[in-house]
ChimeraX commands (.cxc) that place a marker at each C-alpha (Angstrom):
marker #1 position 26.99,-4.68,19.51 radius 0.5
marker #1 position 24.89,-6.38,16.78 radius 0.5
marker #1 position 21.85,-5.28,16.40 radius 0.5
marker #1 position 18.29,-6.90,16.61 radius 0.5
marker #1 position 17.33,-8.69,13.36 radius 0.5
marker #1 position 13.63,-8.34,12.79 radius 0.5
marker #1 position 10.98,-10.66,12.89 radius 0.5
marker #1 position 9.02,-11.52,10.01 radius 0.5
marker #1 position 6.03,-9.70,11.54 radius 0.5
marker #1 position 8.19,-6.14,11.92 radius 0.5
marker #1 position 9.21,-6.78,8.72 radius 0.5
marker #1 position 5.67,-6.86,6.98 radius 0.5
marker #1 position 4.91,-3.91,9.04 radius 0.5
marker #1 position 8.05,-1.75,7.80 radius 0.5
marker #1 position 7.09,-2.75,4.58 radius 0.5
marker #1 position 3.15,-1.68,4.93 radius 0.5
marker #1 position 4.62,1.58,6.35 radius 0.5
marker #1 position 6.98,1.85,3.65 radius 0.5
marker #1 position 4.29,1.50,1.06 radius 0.5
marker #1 position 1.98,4.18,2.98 radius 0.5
marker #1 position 5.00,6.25,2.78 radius 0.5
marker #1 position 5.84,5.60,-1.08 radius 0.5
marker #1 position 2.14,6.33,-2.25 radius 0.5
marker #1 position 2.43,9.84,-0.50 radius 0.5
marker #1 position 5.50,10.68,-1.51 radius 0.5
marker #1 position 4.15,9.94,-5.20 radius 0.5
marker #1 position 0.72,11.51,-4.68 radius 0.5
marker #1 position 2.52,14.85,-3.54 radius 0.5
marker #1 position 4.71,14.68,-6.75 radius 0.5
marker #1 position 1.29,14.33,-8.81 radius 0.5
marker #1 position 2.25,11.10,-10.18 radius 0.5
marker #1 position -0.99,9.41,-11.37 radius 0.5
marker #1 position 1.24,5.70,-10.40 radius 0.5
marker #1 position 3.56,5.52,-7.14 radius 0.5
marker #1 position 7.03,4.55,-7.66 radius 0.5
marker #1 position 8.38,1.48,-7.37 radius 0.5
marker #1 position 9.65,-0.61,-4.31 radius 0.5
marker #1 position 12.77,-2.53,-5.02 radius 0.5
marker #1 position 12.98,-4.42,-1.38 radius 0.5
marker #1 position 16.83,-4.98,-1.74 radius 0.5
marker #1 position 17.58,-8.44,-0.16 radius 0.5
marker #1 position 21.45,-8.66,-0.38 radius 0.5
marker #1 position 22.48,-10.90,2.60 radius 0.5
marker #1 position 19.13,-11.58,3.58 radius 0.5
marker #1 position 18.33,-15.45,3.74 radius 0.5
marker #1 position 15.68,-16.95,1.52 radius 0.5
marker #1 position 13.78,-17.76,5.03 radius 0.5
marker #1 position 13.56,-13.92,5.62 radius 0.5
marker #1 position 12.54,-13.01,2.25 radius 0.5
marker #1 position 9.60,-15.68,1.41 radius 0.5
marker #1 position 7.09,-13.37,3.80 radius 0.5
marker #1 position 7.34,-10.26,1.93 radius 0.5
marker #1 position 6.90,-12.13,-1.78 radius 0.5
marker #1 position 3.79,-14.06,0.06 radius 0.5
marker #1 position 2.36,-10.58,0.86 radius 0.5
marker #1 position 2.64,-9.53,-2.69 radius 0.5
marker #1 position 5.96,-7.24,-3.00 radius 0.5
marker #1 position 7.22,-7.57,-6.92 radius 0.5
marker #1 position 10.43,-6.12,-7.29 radius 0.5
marker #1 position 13.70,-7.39,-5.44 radius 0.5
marker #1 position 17.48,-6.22,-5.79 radius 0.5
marker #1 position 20.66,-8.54,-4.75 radius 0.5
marker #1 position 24.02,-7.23,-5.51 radius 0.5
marker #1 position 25.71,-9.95,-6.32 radius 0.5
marker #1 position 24.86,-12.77,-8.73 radius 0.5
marker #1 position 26.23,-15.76,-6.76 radius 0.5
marker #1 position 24.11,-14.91,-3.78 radius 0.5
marker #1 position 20.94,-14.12,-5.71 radius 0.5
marker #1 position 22.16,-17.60,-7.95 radius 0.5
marker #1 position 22.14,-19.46,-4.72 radius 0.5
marker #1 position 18.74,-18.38,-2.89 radius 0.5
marker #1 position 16.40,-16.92,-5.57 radius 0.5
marker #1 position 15.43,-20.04,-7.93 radius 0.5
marker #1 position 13.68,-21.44,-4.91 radius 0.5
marker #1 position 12.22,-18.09,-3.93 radius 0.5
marker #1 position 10.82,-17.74,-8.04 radius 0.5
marker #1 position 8.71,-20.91,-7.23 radius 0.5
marker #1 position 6.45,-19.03,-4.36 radius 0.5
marker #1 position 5.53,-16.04,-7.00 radius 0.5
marker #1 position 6.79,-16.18,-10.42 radius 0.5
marker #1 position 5.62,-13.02,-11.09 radius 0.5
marker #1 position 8.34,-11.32,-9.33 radius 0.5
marker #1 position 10.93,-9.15,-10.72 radius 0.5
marker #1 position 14.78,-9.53,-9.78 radius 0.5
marker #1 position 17.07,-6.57,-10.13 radius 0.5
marker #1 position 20.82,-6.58,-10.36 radius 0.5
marker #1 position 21.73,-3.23,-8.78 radius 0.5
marker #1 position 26.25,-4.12,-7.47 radius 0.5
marker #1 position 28.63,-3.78,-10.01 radius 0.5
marker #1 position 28.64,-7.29,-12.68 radius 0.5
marker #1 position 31.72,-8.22,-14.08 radius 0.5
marker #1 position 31.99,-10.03,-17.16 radius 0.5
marker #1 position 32.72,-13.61,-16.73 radius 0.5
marker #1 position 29.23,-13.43,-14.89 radius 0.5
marker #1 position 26.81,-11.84,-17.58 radius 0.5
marker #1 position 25.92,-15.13,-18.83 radius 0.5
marker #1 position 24.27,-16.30,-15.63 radius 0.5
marker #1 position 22.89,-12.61,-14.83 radius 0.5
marker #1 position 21.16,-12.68,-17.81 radius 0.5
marker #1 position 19.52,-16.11,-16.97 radius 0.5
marker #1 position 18.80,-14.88,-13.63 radius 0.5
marker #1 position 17.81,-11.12,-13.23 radius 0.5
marker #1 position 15.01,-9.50,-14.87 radius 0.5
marker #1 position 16.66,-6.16,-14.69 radius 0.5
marker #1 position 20.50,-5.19,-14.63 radius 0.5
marker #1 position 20.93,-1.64,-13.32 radius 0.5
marker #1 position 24.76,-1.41,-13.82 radius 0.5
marker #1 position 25.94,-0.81,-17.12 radius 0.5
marker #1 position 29.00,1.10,-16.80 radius 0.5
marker #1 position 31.33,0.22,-19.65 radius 0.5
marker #1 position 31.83,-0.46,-22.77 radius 0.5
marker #1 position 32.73,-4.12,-22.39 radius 0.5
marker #1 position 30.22,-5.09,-20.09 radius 0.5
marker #1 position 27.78,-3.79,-23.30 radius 0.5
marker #1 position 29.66,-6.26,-25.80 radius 0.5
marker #1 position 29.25,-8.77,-23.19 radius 0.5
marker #1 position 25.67,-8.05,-23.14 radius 0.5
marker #1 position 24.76,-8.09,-26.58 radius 0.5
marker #1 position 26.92,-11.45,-27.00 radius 0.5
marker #1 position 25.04,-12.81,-24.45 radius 0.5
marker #1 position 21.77,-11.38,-25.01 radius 0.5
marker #1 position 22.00,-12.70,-28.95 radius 0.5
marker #1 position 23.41,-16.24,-27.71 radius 0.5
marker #1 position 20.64,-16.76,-25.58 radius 0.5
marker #1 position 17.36,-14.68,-27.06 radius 0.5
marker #1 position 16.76,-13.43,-23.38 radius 0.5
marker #1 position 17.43,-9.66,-22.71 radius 0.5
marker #1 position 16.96,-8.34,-19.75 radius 0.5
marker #1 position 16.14,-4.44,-18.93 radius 0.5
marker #1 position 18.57,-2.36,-18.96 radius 0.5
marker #1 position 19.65,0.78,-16.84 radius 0.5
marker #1 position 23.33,2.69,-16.61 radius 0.5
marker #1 position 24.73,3.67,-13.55 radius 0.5
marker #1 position 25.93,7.17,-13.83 radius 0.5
marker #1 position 28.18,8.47,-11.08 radius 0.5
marker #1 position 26.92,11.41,-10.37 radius 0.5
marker #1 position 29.88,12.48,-7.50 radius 0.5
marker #1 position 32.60,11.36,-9.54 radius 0.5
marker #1 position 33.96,9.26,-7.06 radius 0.5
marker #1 position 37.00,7.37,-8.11 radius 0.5
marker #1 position 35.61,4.35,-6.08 radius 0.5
marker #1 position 32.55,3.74,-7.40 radius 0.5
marker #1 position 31.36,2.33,-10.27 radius 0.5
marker #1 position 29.56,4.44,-13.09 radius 0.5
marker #1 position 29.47,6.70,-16.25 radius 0.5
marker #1 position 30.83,10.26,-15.09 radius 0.5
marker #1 position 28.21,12.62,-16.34 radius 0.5
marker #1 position 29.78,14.17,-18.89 radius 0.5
marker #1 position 30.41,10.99,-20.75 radius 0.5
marker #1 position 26.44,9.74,-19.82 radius 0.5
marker #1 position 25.40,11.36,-23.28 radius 0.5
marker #1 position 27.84,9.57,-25.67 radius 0.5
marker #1 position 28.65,6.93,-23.56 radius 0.5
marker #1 position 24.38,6.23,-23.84 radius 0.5
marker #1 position 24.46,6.63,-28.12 radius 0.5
marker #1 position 27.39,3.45,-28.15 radius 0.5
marker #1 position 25.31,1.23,-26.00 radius 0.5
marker #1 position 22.16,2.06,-28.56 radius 0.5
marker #1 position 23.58,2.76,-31.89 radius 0.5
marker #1 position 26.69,0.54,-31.92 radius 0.5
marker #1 position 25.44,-2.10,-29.87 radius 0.5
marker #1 position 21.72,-2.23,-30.42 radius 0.5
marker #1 position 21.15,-2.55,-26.99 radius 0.5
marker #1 position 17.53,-1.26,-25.55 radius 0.5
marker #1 position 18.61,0.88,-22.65 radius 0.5
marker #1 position 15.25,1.83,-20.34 radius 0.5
marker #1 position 17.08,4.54,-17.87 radius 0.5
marker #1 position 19.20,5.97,-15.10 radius 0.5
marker #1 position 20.40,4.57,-12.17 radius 0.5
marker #1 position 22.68,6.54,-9.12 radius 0.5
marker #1 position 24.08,6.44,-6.17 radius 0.5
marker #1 position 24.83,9.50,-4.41 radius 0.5
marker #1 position 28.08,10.18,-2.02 radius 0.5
marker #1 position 27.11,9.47,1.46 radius 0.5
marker #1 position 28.20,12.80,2.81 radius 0.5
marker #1 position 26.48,14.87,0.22 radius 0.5
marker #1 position 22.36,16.18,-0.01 radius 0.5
marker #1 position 20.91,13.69,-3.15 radius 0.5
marker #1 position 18.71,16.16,-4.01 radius 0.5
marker #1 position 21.12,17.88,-6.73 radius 0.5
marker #1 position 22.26,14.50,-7.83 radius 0.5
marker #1 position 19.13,12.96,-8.57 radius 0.5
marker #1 position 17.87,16.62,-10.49 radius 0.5
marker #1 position 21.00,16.00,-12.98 radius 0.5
marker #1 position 20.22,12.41,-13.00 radius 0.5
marker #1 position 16.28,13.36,-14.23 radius 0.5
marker #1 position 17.78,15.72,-16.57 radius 0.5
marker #1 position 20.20,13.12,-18.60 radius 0.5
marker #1 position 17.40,10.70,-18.44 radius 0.5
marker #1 position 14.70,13.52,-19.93 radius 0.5
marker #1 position 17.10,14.44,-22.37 radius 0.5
marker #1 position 17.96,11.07,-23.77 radius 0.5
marker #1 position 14.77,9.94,-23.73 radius 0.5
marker #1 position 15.04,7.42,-20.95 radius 0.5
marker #1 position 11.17,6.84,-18.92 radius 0.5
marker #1 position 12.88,4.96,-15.38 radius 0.5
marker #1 position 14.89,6.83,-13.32 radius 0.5
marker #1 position 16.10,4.24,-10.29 radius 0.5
marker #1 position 17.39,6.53,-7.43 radius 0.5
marker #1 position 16.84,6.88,-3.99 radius 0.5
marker #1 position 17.33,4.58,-0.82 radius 0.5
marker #1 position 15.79,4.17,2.52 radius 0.5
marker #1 position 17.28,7.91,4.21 radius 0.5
marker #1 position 16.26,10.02,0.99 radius 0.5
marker #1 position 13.90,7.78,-1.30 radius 0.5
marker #1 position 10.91,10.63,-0.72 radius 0.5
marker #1 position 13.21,13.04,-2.41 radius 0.5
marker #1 position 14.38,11.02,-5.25 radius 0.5
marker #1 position 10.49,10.66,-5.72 radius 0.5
marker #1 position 9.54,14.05,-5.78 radius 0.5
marker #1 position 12.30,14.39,-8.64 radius 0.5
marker #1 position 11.43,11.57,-10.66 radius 0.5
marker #1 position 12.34,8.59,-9.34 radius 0.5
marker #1 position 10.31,5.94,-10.82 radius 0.5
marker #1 position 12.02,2.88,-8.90 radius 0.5
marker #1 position 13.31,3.25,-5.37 radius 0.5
marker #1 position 15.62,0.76,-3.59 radius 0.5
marker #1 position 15.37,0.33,-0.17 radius 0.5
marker #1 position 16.82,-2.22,2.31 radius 0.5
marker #1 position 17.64,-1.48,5.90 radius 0.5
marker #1 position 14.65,0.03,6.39 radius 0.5
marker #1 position 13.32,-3.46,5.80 radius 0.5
marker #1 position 15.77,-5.82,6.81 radius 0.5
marker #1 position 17.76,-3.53,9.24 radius 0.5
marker #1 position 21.28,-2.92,9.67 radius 0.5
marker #1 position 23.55,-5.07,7.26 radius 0.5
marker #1 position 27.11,-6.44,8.15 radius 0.5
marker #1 position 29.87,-5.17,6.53 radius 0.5
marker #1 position 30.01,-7.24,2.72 radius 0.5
marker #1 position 32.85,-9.76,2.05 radius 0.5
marker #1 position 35.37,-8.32,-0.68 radius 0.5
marker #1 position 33.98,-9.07,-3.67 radius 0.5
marker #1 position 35.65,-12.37,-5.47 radius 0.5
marker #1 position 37.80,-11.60,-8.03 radius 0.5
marker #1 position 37.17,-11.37,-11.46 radius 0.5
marker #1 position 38.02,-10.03,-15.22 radius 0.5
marker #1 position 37.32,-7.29,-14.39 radius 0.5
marker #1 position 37.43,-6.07,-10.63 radius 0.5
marker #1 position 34.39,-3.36,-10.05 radius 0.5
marker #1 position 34.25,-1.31,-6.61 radius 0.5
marker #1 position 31.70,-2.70,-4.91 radius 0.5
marker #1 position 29.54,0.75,-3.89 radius 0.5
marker #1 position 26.30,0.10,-1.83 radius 0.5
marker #1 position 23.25,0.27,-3.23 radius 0.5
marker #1 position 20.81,0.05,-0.85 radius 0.5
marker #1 position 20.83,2.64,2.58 radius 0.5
marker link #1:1,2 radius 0.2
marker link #1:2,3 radius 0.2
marker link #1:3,4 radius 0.2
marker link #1:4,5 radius 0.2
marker link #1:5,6 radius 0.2
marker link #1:6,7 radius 0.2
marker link #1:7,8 radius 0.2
marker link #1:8,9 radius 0.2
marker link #1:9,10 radius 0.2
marker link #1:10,11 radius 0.2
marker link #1:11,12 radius 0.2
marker link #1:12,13 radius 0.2
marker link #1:13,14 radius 0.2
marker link #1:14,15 radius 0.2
marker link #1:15,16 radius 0.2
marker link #1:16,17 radius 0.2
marker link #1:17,18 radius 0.2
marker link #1:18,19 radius 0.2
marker link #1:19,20 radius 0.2
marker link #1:20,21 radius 0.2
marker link #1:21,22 radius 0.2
marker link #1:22,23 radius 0.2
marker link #1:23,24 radius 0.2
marker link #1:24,25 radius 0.2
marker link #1:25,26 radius 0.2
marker link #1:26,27 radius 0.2
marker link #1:27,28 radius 0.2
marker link #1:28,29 radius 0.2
marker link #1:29,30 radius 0.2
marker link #1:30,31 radius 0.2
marker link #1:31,32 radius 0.2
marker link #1:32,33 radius 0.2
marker link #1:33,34 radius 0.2
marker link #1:34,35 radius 0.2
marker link #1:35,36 radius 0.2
marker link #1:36,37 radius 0.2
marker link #1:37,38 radius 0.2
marker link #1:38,39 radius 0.2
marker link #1:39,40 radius 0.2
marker link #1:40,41 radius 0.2
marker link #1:41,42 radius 0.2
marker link #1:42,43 radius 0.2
marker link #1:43,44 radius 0.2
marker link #1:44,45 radius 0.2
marker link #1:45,46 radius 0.2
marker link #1:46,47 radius 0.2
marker link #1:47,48 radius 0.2
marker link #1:48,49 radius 0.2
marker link #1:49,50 radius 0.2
marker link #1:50,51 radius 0.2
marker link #1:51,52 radius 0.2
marker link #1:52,53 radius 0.2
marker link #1:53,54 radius 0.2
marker link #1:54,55 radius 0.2
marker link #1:55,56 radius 0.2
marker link #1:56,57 radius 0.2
marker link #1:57,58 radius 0.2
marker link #1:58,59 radius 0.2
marker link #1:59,60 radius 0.2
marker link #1:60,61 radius 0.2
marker link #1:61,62 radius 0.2
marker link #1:62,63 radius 0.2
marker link #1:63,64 radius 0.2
marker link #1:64,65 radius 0.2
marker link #1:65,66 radius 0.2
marker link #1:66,67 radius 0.2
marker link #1:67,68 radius 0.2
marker link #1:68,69 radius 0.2
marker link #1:69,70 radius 0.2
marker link #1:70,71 radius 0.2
marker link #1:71,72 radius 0.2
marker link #1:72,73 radius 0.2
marker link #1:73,74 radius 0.2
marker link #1:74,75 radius 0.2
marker link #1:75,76 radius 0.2
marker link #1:76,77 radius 0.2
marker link #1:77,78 radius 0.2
marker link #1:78,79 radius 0.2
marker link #1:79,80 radius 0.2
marker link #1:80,81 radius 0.2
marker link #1:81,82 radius 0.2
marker link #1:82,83 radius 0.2
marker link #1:83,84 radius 0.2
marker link #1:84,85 radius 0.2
marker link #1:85,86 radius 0.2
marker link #1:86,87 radius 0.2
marker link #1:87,88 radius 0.2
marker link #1:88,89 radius 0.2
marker link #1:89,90 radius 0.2
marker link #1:90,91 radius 0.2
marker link #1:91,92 radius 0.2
marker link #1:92,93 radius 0.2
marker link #1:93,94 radius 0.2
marker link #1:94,95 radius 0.2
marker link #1:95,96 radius 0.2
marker link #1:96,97 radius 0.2
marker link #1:97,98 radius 0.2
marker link #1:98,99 radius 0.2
marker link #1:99,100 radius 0.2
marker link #1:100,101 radius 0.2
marker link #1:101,102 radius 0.2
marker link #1:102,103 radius 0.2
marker link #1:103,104 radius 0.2
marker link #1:104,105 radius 0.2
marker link #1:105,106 radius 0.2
marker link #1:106,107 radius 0.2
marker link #1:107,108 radius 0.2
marker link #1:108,109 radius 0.2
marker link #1:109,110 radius 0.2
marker link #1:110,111 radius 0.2
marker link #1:111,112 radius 0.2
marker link #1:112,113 radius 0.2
marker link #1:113,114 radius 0.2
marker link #1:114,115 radius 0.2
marker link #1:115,116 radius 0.2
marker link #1:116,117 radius 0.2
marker link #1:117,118 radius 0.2
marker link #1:118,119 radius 0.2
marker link #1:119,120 radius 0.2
marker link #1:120,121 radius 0.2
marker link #1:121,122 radius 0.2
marker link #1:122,123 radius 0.2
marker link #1:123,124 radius 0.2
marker link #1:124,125 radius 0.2
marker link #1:125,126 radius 0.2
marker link #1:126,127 radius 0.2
marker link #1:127,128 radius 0.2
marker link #1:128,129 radius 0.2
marker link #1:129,130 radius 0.2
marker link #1:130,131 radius 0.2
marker link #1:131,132 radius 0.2
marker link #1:132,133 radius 0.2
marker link #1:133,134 radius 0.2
marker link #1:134,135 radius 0.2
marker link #1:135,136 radius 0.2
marker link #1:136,137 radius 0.2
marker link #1:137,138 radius 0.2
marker link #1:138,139 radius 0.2
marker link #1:139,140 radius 0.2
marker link #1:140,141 radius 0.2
marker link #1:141,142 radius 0.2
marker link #1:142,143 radius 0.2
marker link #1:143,144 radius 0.2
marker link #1:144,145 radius 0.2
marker link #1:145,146 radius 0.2
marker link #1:146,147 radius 0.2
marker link #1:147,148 radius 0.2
marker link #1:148,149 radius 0.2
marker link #1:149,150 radius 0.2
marker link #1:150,151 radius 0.2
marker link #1:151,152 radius 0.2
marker link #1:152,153 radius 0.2
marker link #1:153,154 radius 0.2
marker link #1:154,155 radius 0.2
marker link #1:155,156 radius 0.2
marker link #1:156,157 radius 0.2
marker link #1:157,158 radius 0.2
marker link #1:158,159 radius 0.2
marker link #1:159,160 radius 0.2
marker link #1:160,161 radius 0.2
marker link #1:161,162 radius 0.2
marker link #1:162,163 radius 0.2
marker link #1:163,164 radius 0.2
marker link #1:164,165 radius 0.2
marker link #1:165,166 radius 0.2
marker link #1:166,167 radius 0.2
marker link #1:167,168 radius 0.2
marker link #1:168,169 radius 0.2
marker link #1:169,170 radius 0.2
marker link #1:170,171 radius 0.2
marker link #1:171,172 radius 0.2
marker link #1:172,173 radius 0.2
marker link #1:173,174 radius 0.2
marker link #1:174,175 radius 0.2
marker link #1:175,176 radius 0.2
marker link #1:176,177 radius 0.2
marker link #1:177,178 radius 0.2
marker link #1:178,179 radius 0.2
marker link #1:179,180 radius 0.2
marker link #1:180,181 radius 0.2
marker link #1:181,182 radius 0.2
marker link #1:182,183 radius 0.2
marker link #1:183,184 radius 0.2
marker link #1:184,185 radius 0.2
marker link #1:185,186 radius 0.2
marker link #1:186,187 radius 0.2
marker link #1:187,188 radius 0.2
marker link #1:188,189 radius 0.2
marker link #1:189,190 radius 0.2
marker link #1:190,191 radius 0.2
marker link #1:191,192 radius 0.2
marker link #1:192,193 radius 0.2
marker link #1:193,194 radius 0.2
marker link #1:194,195 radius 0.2
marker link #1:195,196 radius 0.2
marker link #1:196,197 radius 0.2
marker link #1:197,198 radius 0.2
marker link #1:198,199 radius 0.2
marker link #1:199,200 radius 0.2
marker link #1:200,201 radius 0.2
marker link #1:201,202 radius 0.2
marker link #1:202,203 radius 0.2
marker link #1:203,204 radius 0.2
marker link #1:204,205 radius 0.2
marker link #1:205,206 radius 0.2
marker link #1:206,207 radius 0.2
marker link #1:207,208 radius 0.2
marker link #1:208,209 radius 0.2
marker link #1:209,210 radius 0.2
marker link #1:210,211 radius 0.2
marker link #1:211,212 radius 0.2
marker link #1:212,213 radius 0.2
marker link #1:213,214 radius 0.2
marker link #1:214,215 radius 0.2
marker link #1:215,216 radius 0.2
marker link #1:216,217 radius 0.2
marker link #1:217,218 radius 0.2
marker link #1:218,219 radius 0.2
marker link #1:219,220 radius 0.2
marker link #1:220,221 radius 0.2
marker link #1:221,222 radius 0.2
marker link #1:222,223 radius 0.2
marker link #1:223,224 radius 0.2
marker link #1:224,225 radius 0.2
marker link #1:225,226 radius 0.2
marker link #1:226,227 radius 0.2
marker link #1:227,228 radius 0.2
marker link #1:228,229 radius 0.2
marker link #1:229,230 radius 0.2
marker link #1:230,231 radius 0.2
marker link #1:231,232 radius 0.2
marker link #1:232,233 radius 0.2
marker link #1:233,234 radius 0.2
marker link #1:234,235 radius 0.2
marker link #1:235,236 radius 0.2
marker link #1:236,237 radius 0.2
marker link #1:237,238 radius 0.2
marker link #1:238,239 radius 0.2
marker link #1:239,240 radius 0.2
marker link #1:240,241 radius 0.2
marker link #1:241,242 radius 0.2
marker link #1:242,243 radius 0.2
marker link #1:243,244 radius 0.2
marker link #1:244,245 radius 0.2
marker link #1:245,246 radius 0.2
view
């Protein structure tokens, strides 16, 4: 059975709550500045979208570049001020129009993608924030730096490279408490010097916030239930496609 999609007006409200919820969660931390809402819009139309930016939310995630390509240069006009995050896995052959598009690319997982970053960053004199995705679980099918390769793995990107790498990002299994995953994610990101840590999701985001989390991404808690994603088109390189938003 498919369930309900809410109106624009349960919508706002989730996101008031949400808010209300996020500034606790942050004030109980003692966190003189609540965390960040990333309101994750992946298959959410433009239509759906428009009253949460006309309310005054900032930051967005999409998870795939020709979706957010196709919907989000008309959605810029109604607040320019708004920031759009990559948070799915990029390939390659797409960094030139993620880097025209996104304000922030949470996914750096490999070496490549980093040459293909700093090519296209130097090319076009735009750079956008960057995070790495560290796979915390070590699961074989999803995207990220294992942990123990977070450290050097983190010196290539900024030595080698050049590149200006601002933090962590994680997704932990679905099966397993977050809590230890986003503790080891705030400790490579204290030790390495990195101020955001983006972690946490609609079922756990008060946790990731009372250890650290300085960006939280949360979509069915806005949006509701999602369908099942298309497989992802192919590419240079084929990434798993792990969900980042709960």
């Amino acid at each position: 059975m498919t369930e309900p999609v809410p109106s624009a007006a349960e919508t706002l409200a989730a996101w008031r709550a949400l808010t209300d919820r996020l500034e606790g969660a942050s004030s109980r931390a003692g966190r003189s500045s609540p965390a960040r809402l990333i309101a994750v819009t992946k298959t959410v139309p433009a239509d759906r979208i428009a009253p949460l930016l006309e309310a005054g939310q900032v930051e967005f995630g999409e998870n795939r570049v020709q979706e957010a390509k196709a919907k989000w240069p008309e959605l810029r006009a109604l607040a320019p001020v708004c920031r759009l995050h990559l948070i799915g896995p990029l390939q390659t052959n797409k960094v030139r129009d993620a880097c025209a598009l996104f304000d922030v690319i949470q996914t750096l997982d490999r070496p490549r993608l980093g040459e293909a970053l700093r090519a296209e960053i130097d090319r076009a004199g735009r750079a956008p924030e960057l995070l790495v995705q560290v796979n915390t679980g070590e699961e074989p099918q999803k995207a990220g730096i294992l942990p123990a390769e977070t450290d050097r793995f983190l010196d290539d990107m900024r030595g080698r490279l050049g590149l200006t790498v601002a933090g962590l990002m994680c997704i932990p299994p679905a099966a397993a408490p977050p809590g230890p995953h986003f503790a080891l994610l705030a400790k490579m990101a204290a030790r390495n010097g990195l101020p955001v840590l983006s972690m946490g999701m609609s079922a756990d985001f008060e946790t990731a916030i009372a250890l650290g989390a300085t960006h939280v991404r949360i979509g069915s808690a806005l949006f509701g239930a999602r369908p099942a994603p298309d497989p992802a088109p192919p590419g240079d390189e084929p990434r798993p496609a792990a969900p980042s938003a709960g």
